[in-house]
N, C-alpha and C positions, 0 to 999 in steps of 0.2 A: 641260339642263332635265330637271327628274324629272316620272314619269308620273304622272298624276296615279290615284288612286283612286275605282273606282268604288263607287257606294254600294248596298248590297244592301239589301232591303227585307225582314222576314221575316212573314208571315202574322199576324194574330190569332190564329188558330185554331193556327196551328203554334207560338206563345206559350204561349198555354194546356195542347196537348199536352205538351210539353218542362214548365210548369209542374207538370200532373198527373203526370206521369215521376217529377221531381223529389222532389216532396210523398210518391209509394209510395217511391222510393226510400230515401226519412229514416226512413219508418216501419217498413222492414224491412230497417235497418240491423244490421249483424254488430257484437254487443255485445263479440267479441273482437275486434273492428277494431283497436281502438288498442293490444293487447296484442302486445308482439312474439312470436315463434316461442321463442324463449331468451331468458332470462334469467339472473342469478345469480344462485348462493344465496343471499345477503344482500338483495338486489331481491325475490328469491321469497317472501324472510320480510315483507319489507316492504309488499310486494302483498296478501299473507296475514293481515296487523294484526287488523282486526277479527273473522274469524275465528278467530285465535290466542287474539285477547283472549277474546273470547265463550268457550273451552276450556278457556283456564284459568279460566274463572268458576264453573265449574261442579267446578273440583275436580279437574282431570284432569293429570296428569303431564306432563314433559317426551317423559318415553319413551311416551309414548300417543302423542304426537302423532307423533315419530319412527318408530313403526310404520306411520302415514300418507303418512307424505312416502317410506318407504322400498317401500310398495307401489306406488307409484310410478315407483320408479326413481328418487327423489332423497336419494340417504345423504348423509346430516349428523350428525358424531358430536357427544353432548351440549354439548359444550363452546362447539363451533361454535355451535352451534345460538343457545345462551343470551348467548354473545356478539352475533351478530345481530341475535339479540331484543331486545338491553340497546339497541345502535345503532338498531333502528328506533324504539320505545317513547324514546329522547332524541331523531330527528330528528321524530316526532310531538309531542312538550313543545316542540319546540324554533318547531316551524311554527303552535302554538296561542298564540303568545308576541303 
């Protein structure tokens, strides 16, 4: 024979607390929650889209931006780079489809 389960009961008021928890909690959520620690280059470019785009809107080089990612700490030689770019810029046409 199995035991049977006892049933706990929880508070109104302890409802409510746990509610109000919940509700600060959503609202001063960590907006890098969902970004992982690392990534790839090509993910980084990918992450980076509309920023990248809005840069070149304005007129600015490949190697402008390359000075950016390398103060950083993230070397990407041109070529890389603009390969990347071509790949995210076709999985963005591709996902507007």
């Amino acid at each position: 024979m199995t035991a049977r389960r006892q049933l706990t009961f929880v508070s109104r008021d302890a409802l409510q607390k746990v509610r109000d928890g919940l509700k600060t909690l959503a609202k001063n959520r960590n907006p890098n929650a969902a970004i992982p620690q690392k990534v790839s280059r090509p993910r980084a470019i990918r992450a980076l889209r509309r920023e990248i785009s809005a840069v070149f809107k304005k007129d600015y080089e490949v190697d402008d931006l390359l000075a950016i990612f390398s103060q950083e700490g993230i070397e990407i030689d041109a070529d890389s780079f603009r390969e990347y770019w071509r790949q995210a810029r076709k999985k963005k046409s591709a996902s507007n489809e």
